[in-house]
N, C-alpha and C positions, 0 to 999 in steps of 0.2 A: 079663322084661325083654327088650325088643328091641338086638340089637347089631347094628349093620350095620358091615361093615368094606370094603366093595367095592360099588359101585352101577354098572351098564351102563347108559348111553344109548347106543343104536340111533341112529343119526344119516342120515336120507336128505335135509337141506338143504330141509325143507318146514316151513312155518308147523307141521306138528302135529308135526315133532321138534324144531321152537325152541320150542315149550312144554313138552314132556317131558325135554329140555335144564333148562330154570327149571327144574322138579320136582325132576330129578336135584340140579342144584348145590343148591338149598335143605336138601332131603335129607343128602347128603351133607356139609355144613357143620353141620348140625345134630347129627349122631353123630357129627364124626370120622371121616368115610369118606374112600377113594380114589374118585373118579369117573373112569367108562372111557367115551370116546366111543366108537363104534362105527361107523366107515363100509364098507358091505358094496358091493364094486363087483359089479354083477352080471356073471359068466363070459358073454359072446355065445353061446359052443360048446353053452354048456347047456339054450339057448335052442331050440326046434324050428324055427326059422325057420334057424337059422344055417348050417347045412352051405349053404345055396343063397344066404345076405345074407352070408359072408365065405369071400368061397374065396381068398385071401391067407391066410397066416399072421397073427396081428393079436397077436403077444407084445409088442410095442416098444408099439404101442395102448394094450396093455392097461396093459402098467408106466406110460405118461402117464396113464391113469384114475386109476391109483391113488395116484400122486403129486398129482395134484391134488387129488384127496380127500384126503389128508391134509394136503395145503398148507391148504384152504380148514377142515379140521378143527380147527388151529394156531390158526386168525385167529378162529377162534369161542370162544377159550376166554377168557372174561374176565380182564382185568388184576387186577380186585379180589379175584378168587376166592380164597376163602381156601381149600378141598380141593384138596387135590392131585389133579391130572388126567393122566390117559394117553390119547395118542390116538392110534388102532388102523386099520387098512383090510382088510380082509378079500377076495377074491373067490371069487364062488363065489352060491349060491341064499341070498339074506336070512335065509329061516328058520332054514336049518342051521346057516348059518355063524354067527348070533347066540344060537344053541345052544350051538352048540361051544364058543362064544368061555365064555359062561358057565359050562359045564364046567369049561375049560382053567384058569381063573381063579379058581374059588371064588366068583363072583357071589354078593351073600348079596341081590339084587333087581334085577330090570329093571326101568328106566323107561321106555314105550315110547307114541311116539303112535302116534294111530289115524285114518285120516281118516272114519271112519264111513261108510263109503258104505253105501248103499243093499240092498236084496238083489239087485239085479240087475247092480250095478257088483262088489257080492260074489261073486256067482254066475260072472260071467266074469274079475273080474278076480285072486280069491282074498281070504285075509287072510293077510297076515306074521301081523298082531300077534295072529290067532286060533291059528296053528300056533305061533307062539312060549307063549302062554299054557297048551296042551296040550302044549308039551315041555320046555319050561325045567324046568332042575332046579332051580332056587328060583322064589319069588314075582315074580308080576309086577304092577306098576300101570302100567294102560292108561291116558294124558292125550287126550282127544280133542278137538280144535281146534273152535271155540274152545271152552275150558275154563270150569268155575266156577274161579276165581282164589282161592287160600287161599294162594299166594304170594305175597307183598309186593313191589314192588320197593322195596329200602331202598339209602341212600345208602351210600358203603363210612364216609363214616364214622361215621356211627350204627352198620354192625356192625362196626366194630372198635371203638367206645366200648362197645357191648354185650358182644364178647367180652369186655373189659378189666373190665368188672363183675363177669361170669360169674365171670374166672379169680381176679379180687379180694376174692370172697364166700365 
């Protein structure tokens, strides 16, 4: 039997994690899970460019980054949602931090899109979601935009007439 009690979406504000987003809440509604957003502001310092693109100090910057990220994290979490949701900011490198986050938490799944590029947009530009796949300590399901859809979108209240059967049966 599968139990899911925690589910992570990764959130980078791109069409391929507003469908790994659906994945997740579906999910997660479906077993009873906590769903975690996940927004990873990337560190500039960590960046090889950076010592010569910020030579100010950029701490006040970066605390705006990351408040916006979770301001615009808040405004994404649906009204109707019936799982409970946590939304998170992280800084620091994607992969890690989306690792770690799973660690920290007991993740029992990522949901994570993928924009699929190409080998050549791979080759220079990396993959999050292939280093997350190779280090995640649980399962991961990659959503790659656009998706085959075996999500529905239903009205909130067909699912709450739905749950009310569920819990009535």
């Amino acid at each position: 039997m599968i139990k899911l009690q925690s589910i992570l979406v990764p959130v980078d504000f791109s069409d391929c994690s507003d469908g790994a987003m659906k994945y997740g809440y579906a999910l997660a509604e479906a077993f009873g899970a906590t769903l975690h957003l996940v927004n990873v502001v990337q560190d500039p310092y960590a960046m090889p460019w950076a010592t010569e693109g910020f030579a100010a100090p950029i701490g006040d910057l970066l605390a705006d980054w990351e408040g916006q990220a979770k301001r615009r994290l808040s405004a994404m979490v649906p009204r109707e949602a019936l799982a409970p949701t946590v939304v998170s900011t992280q800084v620091g490198s994607p992969s890690r931090e989306i690792v770690a986050y799973a660690g920290q938490h007991r993740i029992d799944l990522i949901v994570l899109g993928t924009h699929g590029r190409g080998p050549i947009g791979h080759m220079l530009l990396g993959s999050v979601a292939e280093r997350v796949v190779r280090t995640a300590p649980c399962p991961v399901l990659t959503v790659r935009h656009p998706q085959r859809e075996f999500v529905a979108d239903v009205s909130t209240e067909a699912m709450v007439d739905a749950c009310a059967v569920g819990a009535a049966g």
